[in-house]
C-alpha positions as CSV (number, residue, x, y, z in Angstrom):
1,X,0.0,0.0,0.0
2,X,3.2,2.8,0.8
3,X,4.2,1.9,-2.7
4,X,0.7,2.5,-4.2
5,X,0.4,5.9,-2.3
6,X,0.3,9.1,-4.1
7,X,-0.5,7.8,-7.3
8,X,2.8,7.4,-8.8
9,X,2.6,3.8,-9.3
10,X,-0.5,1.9,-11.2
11,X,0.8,-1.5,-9.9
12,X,3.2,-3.5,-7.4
13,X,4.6,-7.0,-7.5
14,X,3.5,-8.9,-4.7
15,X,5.6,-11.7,-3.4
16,X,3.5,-14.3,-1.8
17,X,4.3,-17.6,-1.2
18,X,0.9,-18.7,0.6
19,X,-2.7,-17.5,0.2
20,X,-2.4,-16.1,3.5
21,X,0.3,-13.5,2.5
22,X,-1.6,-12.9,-0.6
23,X,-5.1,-12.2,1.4
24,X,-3.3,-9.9,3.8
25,X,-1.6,-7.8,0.4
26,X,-5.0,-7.6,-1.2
27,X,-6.2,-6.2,2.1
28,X,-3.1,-3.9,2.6
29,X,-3.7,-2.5,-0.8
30,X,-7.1,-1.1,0.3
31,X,-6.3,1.3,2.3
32,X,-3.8,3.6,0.7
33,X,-4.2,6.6,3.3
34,X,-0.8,7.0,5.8
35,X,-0.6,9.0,9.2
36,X,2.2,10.8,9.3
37,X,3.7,9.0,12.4
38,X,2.8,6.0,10.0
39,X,5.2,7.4,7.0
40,X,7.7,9.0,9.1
41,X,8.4,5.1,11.1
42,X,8.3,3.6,6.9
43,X,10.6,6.3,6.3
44,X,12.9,5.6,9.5
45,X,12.4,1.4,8.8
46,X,13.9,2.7,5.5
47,X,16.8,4.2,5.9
48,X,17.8,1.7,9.0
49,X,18.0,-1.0,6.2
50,X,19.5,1.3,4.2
51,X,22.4,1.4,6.4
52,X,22.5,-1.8,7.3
């Protein structure tokens, strides 16, 4: 759903290796609104792995 956000990006390649996974993406991807305490911890998540 972050990658959907903004409308940028018409589509995203979901990984899923169970229908589980691919339920909970499908879910995910309908609701592509973002608090910014939300975006700010993506954004910190981000930049940790980044560094890493």
């Amino acid at each position: 759903a972050w990658v959907l956000r903004g409308g940028r990006l018409t589509s995203a390649v979901v990984g899923a290796s169970s229908v589980a996974q691919l339920e909970n993406s499908v879910e995910a991807a309908r609701n592509l609104e973002f608090t910014e305490d939300e975006l700010s911890r993506i954004e910190e998540l981000l930049r940790d792995a980044k560094s890493a």
